[in-house]
N, C-alpha and C positions, 0 to 999 in steps of 0.2 A: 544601106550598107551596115551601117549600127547593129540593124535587131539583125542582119544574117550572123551578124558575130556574136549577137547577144546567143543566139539560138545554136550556133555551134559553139559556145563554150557552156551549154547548159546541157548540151550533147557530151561535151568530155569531162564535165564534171559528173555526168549519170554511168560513164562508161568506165569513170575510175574510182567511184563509188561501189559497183558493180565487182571491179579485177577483184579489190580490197574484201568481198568476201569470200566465206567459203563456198556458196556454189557456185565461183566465178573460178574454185581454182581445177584445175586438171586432178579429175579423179585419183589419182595415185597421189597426190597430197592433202586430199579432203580428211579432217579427222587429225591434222599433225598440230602438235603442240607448239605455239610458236614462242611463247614467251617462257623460256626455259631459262633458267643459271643455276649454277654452281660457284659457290663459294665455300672460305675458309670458314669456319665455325670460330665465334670469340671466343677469347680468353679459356682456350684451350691448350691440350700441350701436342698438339698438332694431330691429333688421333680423330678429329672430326670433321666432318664436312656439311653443309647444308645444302639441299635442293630445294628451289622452289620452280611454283609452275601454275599458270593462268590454268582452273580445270577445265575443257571442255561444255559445252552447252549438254545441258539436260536433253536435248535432240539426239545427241547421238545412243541415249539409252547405254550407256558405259557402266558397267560393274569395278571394274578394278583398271589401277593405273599400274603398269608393272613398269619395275624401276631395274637398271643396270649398270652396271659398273665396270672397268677394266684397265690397264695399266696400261694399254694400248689404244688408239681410235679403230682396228679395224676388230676387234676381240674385245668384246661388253658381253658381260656373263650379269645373267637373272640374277638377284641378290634378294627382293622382295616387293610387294602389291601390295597396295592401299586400296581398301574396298570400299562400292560407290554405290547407292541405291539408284538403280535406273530409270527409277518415275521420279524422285526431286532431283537427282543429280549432287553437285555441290554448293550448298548454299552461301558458306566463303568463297572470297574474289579469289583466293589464291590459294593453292596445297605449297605443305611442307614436308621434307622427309629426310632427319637426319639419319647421317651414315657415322653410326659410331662402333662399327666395326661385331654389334650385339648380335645380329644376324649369319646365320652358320656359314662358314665361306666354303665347307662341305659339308651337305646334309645326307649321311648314306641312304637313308629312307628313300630322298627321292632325286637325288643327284645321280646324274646317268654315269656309265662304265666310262662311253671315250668321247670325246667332244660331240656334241648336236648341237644343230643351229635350232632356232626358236621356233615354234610353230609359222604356217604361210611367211615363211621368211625367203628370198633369192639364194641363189650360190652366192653374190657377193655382198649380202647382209653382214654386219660388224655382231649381229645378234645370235647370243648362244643362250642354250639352258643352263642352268645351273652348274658350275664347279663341276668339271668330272671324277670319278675314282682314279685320279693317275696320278701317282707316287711321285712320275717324273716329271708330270705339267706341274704339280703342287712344287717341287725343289725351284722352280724358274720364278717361284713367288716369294723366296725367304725372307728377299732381298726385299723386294717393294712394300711388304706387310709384317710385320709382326704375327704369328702364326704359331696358334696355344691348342694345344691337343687336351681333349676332355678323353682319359682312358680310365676304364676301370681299375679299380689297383688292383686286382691279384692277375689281370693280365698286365700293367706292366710291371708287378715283381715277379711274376713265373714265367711269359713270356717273351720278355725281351735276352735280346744275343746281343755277347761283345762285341765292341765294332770299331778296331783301331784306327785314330783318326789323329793326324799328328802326332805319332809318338804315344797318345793317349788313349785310354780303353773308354768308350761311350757305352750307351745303349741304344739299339737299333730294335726298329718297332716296325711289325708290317701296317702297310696302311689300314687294313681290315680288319684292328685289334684298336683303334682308336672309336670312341662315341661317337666325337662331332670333332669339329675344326674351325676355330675359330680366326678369321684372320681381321688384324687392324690396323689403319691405313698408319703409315709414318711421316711424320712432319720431313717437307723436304721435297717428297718423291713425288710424281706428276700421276693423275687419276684422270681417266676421262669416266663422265657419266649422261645416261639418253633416259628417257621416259617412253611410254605409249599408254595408248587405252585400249582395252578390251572392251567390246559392246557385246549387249546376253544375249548375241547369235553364235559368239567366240570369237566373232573377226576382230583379228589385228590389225590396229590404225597403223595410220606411219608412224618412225619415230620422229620425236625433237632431234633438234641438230645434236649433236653432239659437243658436251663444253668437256672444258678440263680447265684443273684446278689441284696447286698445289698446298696444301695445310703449313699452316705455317703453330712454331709452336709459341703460343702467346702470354703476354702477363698476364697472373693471374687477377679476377675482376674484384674491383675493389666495392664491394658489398656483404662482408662480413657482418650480421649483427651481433654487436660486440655492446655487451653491459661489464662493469665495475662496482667495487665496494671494498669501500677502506673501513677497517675495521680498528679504530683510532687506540684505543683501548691495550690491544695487542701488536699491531703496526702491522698487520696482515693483509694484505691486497688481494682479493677475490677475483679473479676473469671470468667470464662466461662468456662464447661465443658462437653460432651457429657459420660454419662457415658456406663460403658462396658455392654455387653450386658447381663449379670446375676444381672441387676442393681434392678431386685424385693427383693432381700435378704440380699439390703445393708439399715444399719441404720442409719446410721450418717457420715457425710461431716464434713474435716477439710482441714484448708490453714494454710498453714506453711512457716515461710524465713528461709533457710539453710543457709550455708556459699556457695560459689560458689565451692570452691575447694571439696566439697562433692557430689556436680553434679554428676550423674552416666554420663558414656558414651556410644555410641551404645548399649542402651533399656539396661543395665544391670538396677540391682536393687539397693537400697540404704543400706547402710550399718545396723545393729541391732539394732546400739546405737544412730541413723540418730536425737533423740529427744532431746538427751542432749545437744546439742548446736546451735535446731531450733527453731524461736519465733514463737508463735503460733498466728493466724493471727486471725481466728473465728470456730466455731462450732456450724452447723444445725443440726435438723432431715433431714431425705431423704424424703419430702412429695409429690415428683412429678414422682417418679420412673426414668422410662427409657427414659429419654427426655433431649436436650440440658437446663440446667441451667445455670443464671448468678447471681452472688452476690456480692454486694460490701459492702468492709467494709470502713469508714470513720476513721482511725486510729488516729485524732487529736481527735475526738470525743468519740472515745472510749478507750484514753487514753492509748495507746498503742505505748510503744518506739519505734520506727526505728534507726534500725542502722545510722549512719552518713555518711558513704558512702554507698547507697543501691547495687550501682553497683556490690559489691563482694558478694552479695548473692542473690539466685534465690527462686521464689516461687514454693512448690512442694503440692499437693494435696494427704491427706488420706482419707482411707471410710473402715468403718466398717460393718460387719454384725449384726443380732441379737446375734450369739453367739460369738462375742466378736473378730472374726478372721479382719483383717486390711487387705491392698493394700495400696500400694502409689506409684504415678506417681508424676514425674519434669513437669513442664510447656513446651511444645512442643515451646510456643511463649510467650516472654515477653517483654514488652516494657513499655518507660518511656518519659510519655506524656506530655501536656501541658491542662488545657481546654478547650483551643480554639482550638484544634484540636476534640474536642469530636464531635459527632454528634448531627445531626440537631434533634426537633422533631417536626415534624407537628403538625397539629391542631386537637385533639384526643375529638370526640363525640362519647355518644352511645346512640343507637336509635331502638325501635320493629319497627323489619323489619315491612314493608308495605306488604298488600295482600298475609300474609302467616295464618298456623292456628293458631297460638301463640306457635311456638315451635323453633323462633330462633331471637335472636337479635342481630344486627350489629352495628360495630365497625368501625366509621368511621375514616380514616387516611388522610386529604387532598383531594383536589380536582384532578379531572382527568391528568392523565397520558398520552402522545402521543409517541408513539417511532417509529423508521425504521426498521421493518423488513427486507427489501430487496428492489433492487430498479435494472433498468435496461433501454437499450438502447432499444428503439420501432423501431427504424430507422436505416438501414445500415450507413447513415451517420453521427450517433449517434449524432444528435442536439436535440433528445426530450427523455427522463428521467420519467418513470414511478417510483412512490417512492410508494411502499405497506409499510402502516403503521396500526401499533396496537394502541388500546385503553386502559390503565387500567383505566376503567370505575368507578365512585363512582354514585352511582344511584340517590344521593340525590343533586348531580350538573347535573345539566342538558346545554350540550357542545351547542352554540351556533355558532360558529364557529374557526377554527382554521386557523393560519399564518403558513406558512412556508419559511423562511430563507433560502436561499442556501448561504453557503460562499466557499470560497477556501480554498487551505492550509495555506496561509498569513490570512486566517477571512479578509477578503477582499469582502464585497457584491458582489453575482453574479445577484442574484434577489430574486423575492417574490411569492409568492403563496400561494391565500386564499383558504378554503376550507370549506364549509356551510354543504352540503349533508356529513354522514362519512359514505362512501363508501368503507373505506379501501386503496384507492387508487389514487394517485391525479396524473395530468401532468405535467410537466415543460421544458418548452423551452429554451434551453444552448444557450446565446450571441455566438456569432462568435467567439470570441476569447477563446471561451472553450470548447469546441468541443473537444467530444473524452478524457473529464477530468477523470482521473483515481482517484484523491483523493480530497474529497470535505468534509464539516462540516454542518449538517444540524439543526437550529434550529425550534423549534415546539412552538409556544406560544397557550393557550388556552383562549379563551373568552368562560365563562358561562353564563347563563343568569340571570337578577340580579345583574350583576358587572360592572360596566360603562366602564372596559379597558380591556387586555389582561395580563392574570396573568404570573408568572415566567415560565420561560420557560425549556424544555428539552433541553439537547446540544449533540449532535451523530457523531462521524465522521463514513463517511462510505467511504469502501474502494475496489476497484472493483479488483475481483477475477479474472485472464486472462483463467484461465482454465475453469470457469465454466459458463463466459461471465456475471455475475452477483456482483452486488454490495452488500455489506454485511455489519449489522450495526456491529460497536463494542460498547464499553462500552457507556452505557446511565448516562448522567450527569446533576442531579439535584442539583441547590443552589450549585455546584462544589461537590455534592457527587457522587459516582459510585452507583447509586439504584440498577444497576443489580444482585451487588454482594453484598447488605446486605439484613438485614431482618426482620422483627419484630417478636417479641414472646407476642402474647396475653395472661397476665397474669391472671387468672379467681379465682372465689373463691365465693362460694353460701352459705349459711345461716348456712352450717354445717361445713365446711372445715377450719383446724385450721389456716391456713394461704393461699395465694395468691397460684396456683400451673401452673406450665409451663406445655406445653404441645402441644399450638395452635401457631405453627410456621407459617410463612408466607414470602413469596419475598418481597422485597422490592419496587417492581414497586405495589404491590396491595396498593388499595386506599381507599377499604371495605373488611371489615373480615365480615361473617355469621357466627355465635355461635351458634352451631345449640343446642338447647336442649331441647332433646324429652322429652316426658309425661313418666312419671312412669308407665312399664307394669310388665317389670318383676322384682322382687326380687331375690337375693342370700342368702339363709340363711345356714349355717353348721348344718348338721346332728347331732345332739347332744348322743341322746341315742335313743331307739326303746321301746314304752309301746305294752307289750305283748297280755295286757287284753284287749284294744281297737283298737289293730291292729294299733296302729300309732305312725309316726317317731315324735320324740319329736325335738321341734327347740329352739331358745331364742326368747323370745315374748316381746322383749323391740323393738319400736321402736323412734327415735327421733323425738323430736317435735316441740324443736328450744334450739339455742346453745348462749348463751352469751358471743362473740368471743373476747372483750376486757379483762374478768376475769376467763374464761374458765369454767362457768357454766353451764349445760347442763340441759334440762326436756326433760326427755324420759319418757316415757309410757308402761306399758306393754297394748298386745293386750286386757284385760278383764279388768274392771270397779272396780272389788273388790278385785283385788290382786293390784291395782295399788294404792286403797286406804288403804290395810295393808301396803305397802309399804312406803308410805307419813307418815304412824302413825308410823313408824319404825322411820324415820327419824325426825321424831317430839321429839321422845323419845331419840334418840342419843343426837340431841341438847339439849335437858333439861336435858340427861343425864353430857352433860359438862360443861355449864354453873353450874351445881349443883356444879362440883368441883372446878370452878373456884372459886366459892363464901369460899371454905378452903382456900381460898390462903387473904394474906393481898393485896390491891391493888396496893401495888408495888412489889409482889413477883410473882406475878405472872409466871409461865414458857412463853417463848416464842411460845415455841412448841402448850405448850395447847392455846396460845391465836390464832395462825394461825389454830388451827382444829376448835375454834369456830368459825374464821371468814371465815371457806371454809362451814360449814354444813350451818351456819347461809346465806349462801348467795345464798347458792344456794335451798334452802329451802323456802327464800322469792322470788328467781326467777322463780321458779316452783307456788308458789301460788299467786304470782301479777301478773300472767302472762294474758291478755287478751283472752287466749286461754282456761285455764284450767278457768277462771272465768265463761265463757259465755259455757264452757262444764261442769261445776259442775249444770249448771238450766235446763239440761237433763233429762227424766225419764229412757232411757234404756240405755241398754249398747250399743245396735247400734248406737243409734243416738248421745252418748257420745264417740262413736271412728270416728265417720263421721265430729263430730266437730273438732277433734282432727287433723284430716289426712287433711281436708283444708288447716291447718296452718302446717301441713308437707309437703305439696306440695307446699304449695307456699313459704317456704325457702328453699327446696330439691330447686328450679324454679327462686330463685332470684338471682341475679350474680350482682358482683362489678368486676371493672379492674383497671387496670392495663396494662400499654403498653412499650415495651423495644426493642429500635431499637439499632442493632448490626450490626460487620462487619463479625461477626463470630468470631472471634479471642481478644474478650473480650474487646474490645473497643466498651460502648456502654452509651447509655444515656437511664433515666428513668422517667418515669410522677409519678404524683401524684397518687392517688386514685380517678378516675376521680368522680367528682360532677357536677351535673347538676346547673342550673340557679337557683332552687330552693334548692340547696343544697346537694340532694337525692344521695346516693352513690350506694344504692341497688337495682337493675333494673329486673322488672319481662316481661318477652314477653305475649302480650297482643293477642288474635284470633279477627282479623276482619270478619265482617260481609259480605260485598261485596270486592268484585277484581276490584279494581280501573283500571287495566288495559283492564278491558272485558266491558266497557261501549261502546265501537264502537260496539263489538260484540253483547251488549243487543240492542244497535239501530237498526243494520243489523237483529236482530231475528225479533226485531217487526216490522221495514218495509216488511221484507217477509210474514210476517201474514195478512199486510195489503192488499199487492198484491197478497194472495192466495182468499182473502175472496174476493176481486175484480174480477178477474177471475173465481170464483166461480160463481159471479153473469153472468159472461158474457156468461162463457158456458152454464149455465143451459137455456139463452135466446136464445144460437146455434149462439153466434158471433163466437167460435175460432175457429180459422183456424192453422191448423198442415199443413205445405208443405209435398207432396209425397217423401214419404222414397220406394226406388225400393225394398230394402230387403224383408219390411215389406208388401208393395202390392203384391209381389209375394208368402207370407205364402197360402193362399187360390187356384193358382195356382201348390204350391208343394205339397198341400193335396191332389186337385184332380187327382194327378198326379197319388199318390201313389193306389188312388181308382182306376184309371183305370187299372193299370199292378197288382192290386189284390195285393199288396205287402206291410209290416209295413210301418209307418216310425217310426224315431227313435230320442228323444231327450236326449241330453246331456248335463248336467248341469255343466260341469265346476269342479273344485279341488278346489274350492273356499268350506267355511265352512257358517255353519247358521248364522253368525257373520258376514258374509262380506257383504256391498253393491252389490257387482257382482249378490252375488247366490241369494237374497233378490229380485232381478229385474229379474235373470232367472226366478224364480217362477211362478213371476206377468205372464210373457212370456209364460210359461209351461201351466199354465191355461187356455190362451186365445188358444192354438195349440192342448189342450186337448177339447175343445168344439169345434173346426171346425175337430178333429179326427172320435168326437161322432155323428157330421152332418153327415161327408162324411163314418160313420160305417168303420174307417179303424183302426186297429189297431196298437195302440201306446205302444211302448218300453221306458224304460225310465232306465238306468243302472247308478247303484250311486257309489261313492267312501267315503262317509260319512252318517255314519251309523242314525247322527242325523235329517242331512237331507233330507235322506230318507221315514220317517213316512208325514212329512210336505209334500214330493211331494206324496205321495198317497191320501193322504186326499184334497191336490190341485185338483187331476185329478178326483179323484172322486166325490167332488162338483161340474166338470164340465161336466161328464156324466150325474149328479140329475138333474143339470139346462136344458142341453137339453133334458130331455124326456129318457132317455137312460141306468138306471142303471145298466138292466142286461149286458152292453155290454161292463162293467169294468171289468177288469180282474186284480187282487192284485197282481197277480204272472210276471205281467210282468214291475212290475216296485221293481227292487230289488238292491242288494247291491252286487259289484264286490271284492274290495279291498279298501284299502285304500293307498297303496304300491301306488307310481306313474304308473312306467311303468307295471306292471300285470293286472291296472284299461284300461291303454290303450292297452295292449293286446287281454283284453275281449271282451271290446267293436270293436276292428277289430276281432274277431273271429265273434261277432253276427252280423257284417256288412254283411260279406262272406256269413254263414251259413243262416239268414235268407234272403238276398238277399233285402236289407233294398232300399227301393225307396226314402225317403227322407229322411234325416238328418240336423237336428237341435243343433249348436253348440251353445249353451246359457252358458257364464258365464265368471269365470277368466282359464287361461290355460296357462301352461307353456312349456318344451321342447316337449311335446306326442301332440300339436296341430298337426305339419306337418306329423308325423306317422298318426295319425287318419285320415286327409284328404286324403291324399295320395291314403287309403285304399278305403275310397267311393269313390273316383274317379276312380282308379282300376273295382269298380263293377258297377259305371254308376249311381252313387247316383245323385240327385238332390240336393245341399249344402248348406244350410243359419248359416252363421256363424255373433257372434256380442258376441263383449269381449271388456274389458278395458286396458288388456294387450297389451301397445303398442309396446311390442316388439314380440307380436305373431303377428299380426294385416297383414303384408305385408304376410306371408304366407298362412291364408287366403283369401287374397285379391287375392293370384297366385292359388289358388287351389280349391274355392268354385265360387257356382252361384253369388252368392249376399254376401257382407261382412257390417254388423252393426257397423261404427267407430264409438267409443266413447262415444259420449251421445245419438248419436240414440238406442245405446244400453238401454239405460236410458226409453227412449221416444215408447220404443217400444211394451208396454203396454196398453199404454195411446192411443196411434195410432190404436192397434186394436180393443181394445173396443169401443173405443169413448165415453167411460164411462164419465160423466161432472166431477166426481171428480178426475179422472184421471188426465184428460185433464186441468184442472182447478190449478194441480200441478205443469204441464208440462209448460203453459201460464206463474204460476208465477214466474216460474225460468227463465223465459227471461226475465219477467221484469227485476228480481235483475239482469241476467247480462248486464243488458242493463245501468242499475243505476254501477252497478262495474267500469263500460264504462266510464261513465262520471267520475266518483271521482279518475280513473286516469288517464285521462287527464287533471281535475283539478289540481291534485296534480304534475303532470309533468309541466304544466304551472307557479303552484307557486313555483317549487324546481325549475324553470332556472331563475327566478325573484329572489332567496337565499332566501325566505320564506318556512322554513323546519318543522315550527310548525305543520302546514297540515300532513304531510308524519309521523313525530314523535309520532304524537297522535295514530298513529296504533299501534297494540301490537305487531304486527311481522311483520318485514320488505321485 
């Protein structure tokens, strides 16, 4: 009785081993994702979500997991796919895919008109494509998402209409005048979200169940890297901090001194009541987000005790959210300095870049940098010393020539070595008696031009690696700092930004910063409400027009001319509203309150009407040309930038400049568009010398001086034509994988026409098989202009010059099938050609073709050369036009390109004879080396 039990429970343990897989389950769930969730994202401010998801087995051959989202469980809209190699599949246990709303929640490109379910989906599938184009399904969503419109701006300054909306004038926007649509989930509201896989047949698996999950909006994480530095000397307390990375949802920065014995240890956290016995150091807004910051505060100046011994307490760093939640990290590093230990600051210009369109201006830090990359023995008996060195380049010094210093380990001269040409790479010949030196000190001095001597130098030691046989620099030493290991923070701040904000980090060895900052194209506006009647989203129609950054007065504008002027009459009335009350008051009872609301209405009331902008837009007639006047002077404070420069070690030891001013004072710098590229004037010389010597040649050939040498390839085309006449057989031209764009297929053409009129003499029929569909039409209408010229219309046939593939090898399969099957007598290779060269020859050689091949590929070039009659290198290729027609404007082309390189000839030699004399101005004046 035992073993019948034993033997039926080893029956339902194979039977339930069996249900538990998948091909135990009923085919309509075979492929579904079972280990699916959704959850809140940490220490976020509830805008995120995560999904995770067991991947499927590498059996099901799955390309992409496509992921959905929706506010309801029967309505999940495609949001975005994660792509899957379908021979390894996933090699993590598990996928992840945050939803932080970065994905278009309308994509008009491929987002459908009105609702569609998903591919092989049921009628009562929860699954839809993408977001539709509906004005009114998008208003049902304002509510659930946050929902930011990417428009271009001069559709919504031209394009948008009033749109009264409580009392209020908005602006109203049709859907189909927005870029994209972005929507992001809000803390609070309920989200359901499903997965599936796609396999590379296209079939749609099932989906995961469907979860939901509400974002909740979280503290923020307390992992700020936070360094300190008390600068004893001055009483100045240095922060630097990197903040953690949910750093968009924090509001406010604070420094704090604790007692030491409060210290957390290994990352714990600080105690509840951590306030009551720490002095509070300073407190900002958060205006730079996610970026390293540095702040100092001057504690004598702002009147702020220090303990008497600082030693027993440490600085620790808080940061809040909007809704009030804190973090706070201890200082990683803190130290206590002198100011003579602070850092250096160079000499800080800013300058509109040169020869851009006016969309960047630079920041200059010092003059050029030289350092040692890497340096090594040339010679077994290691007496000569190749040292490759870099440039940090500032464009507005121009390097004259460089010294280099070799010393030993004692700094003991070994020798010197100039270097005029900056090649990268310079020689040096080891004395006898150092041979084979393993550790040496090299210094770099730079002479620019313009400065009578050789400026400070860089100092390197470099030290020779035995395994890799190569020398290697280590730390680069300027004015006795380590440049490699600090950095600068370009501190910026334009006509509207409440203060200075971080963000443009840089190395240390950089010598110009480029600020790049583009033209206004597109705008962000938030989706406000939805007007039914007009079919349009309603947006806020203020925009800024310039900010009074010393007293924090602002003139903004809405988008229309007469609600901007109820608005001024609003605020005319507030004011005379409270000065009326003031006049109740005795003139020393005044409240304080009320006199701070007159002096914020009153001031920014007169900033808005003495403003230069709104004066010379009030002598407008329309409301176009009143918002055109207005957007000038938005763009060009959106456009102006003041700095700011802070060099650091990283670890909050750092020094800061002023606000920098120019000679005339100017602190606000706008990038200006130049007219010509100062660096393309060799290149406009070199155009018009060629013009010169085309129009020369022009005259020469039309008199029948040029002379072209005999090209075999090309003497022998009239030869492979008659060839093909006598065995009664086509031949056959091929144009190459080149496209209408390339010179190659531009000069097969020219070729194709001239092989097309000696086809129409000798009445033999020509094949012509394309693999680009564009330049296809061109070689028809080629050869058939070249049957009209000789006499011979009818004897074009449109069907034999057609279009094979565009696939590589299927284009060269065709064409070896039409070699074989028509039995092709001559064959013409014209253009660029890649691996399918040596297949295609091969083939006519096989069948006894006659071969003229000429390409610019010179890595096809030697195969041709083993496998056809005659092979066209390089620029015969070019020439091989001109050659058969004898056309004088051809020919007239052909003549002046020898002149120019006949002139190339000269100018370097020139230039090689004045770079061994150290006259580099020659060679420098080119734009590309």
């Amino acid at each position: 009785m035992k073993k019948y039990l034993i033997v039926i429970g080893i029956i339902l343990l194979i039977g339930i081993s069996l249900l538990s897989t998948d091909d135990a389950k009923p085919a309509s769930l075979k492929g579904k994702i079972t280990e699916f969730s959704a959850s809140d994202m940490p220490f976020d401010d509830g805008s995120g979500i995560v999904l995770k998801w067991k991947p499927l087995d590498k059996s099901y051959r799955i390309i992409k997991y496509n992921i959905y989202r929706g506010v309801r469980p029967d309505s999940l809209f495609f949001i975005s796919s994660i792509e899957v190699d379908p021979k390894l599949g996933v090699l993590a246990p598990e996928l992840y895919f945050y939803d932080k709303g970065e994905e278009p929640f309308i994509e008009f490109e491929t987002a459908p008109q009105k609702l569609k379910k998903e591919k092989q989906q049921s009628h009562n599938s929860p699954l839809f494509k993408k977001f539709p184009r509906q004005p009114e399904l998008l208003a049902t969503m304002l509510t659930r998402y946050n929902i930011i419109g990417a428009i271009n701006n001069s559709k919504l300054y031209h394009s948008s209409k009033p749109v009264t909306k409580d009392e209020d004038i908005m602006a109203g926007l049709k859907l189909n005048r927005f870029e994209t649509i972005l929507g992001f989930p809000k803390a609070g509201q309920e989200y359901y979200y499903t997965v599936l896989g796609v396999n590379e047949r296209g079939k749609y698996l099932p989906y995961a169940d469907i979860q939901k999950v509400i974002p909740e909006d979280n503290p923020p994480e307390p992992s700020a890297n936070f360094s300190s530095t008390y600068i004893q000397d001055t009483g100045v307390f240095n922060f630097e901090w990197l903040p953690p990375s949910s750093s968009e949802d924090i509001a406010m920065w604070e420094g704090w001194l604790i007692p030491l014995a409060q210290k957390p240890n290994n990352g714990e956290l600080l105690s509840e009541n951590w306030q009551n016995s720490a002095i509070p150091l300073f407190q900002i807004p958060n205006y730079s987000g996610a970026v390293n910051t540095c702040y100092s505060v001057d504690t004598k100046e702002e009147g702020i005790d220090l303990p008497a011994n600082l030693a027993d307490y440490y600085p620790v760093l808080s940061y809040s959210d909007y809704m009030g939640q804190s973090a706070v990290v201890s200082a990683k590093n803190f130290r206590i300095l002198n100011s003579s230990q602070l850092l250096k600051m160079p000499q800080i210009e800013v300058k509109d870049k040169p020869n851009d369109k006016g969309d960047y201006l630079s920041v200059s830090m010092g003059k050029p940098l030289v350092f040692v990359s890497q340096a090594l023995y040339l010679n077994k008996a290691k007496t000569t010393l190749r040292i490759n060195y870099e440039v940090s380049n500032n464009e507005y010094y121009k390097i004259k020539e460089l010294k280099f210093t070799v010393l030993d380990s004692l700094n003991k001269e070994i020798g010197k070595v100039s270097e005029h040409y900056l090649d990268k790479k310079v020689q040096f010949k080891l004395p006898k008696q150092y041979t084979a030196i393993k550790n040496m000190k090299i210094r770099i001095a730079v002479h620019t031009n313009g400065n009578g001597s050789f400026e400070d130098y860089t100092e390197q030691h470099i030290v020779y690696d035995q395994k890799n046989k190569i020398f290697r620099g280590e730390n680069i030493y300027y004015q006795n700092e380590p440049v490699n290991k600090l950095y600068y923070e370009i501190l910026t701040r334009n006509g509207f930004d409440p203060d200075f904000l971080f963000g443009e980090r840089t190395n240390g060895l950089t010598r110009a910063y480029d600020h790049s900052i583009p033209y206004e194209s597109i705008v962000y506006k938030s989706i406000l409400d939805y007007d039914n009647k007009g079919k349009r989203l309603i947006l806020d129609p203020q925009i800024t027009i310039a900010v009074d950054q010393v007293n924090g007065y602002t003139f903004a504008v809405p988008l229309f001319r007469n609600k901007f002027e109820q608005d001024l009459k609003k605020q005319k009335e507030e004011l005379d509203n409270l000065l009326a009350e003031k006049n109740k008051y005795p003139a020393n009872a005044i409240p304080d309150s009320l006199l701070a609301a007159i002096q914020e209405a009153e001031g920014n009331y007169n900033f808005i009407t003495k403003h230069p902008a709104y004066l010379q837009a009030q002598k407008t007639k329309t409301n176009k040309e009143w918002l055109k006047t207005l957007l000038a002077t938005h763009n060009k404070n959106m456009r102006s930038y003041s700095y700011k420069v802070i060099k650091t070690d990283g670890k909050a030891n750092f020094a800061t400049t002023a606000i920098y001013a120019d000679a005339k004072g100017n602190t606000a710098f706008y990038p200006r568009s130049d007219w010509f590229d100062t660096t393309k004037y060799i290149t406009l010389a070199a155009s018009i010398l060629l013009c010169l010597f085309l129009i020369y040649a022009i005259i020469q050939s039309r008199k029948g001086n040029a002379y072209i040498r005999p090209i075999a390839g090309l003497e022998s085309i009239e030869e492979a034509v008659g060839r093909a006449t006598e065995m009664g057989r086509p031949i056959m031209f091929v144009p190459g994988w080149g496209t209408l764009g390339d010179p190659d297929t531009v000069a097969s053409m020219l070729i194709l026409g001239q092989v097309a009129k000696k086809a129409a003499e000798f009445d033999v029929r020509l094949i012509s098989p394309h693999c680009d569909y564009m330049v296809l039409p061109l070689a028809q209408e080629i050869i058939q202009n070249a049957y009209n010229e000789v006499g011979r219309p009818d004897a074009f046939n449109s069907n034999d010059i057609f279009f094979i593939s565009y696939d590589q090898f299927p284009y060269c399969a065709g064409i070896n099938g039409i070699t074989v099957r028509e039995r092709v007598a001559t064959i013409f290779y014209m253009g660029y050609f890649n691996a399918e060269a040596l297949l295609l020859t091969e083939t006519g050689n096989q069948t006894g073709a006659f071969q003229i091949a000429g390409t610019d590929a010179i890595t096809q070039v030697p195969f041709f050369i083993t496998t056809c009659s005659y092979t066209l290198i390089g620029e015969e290729f070019y020439a091989a036009s001109a050659y058969i027609s004898r056309n004088p404007d051809l020919v007239s082309m052909l003549k002046a390109s020898d002149y120019f390189k006949a002139t190339i000839i000269i100018v370097l030699l020139i230039g090689t004879l004045l770079a061994t004399l150290n006259f580099t101005g020659f060679i420098n004046a080119f734009p590309i080396e």
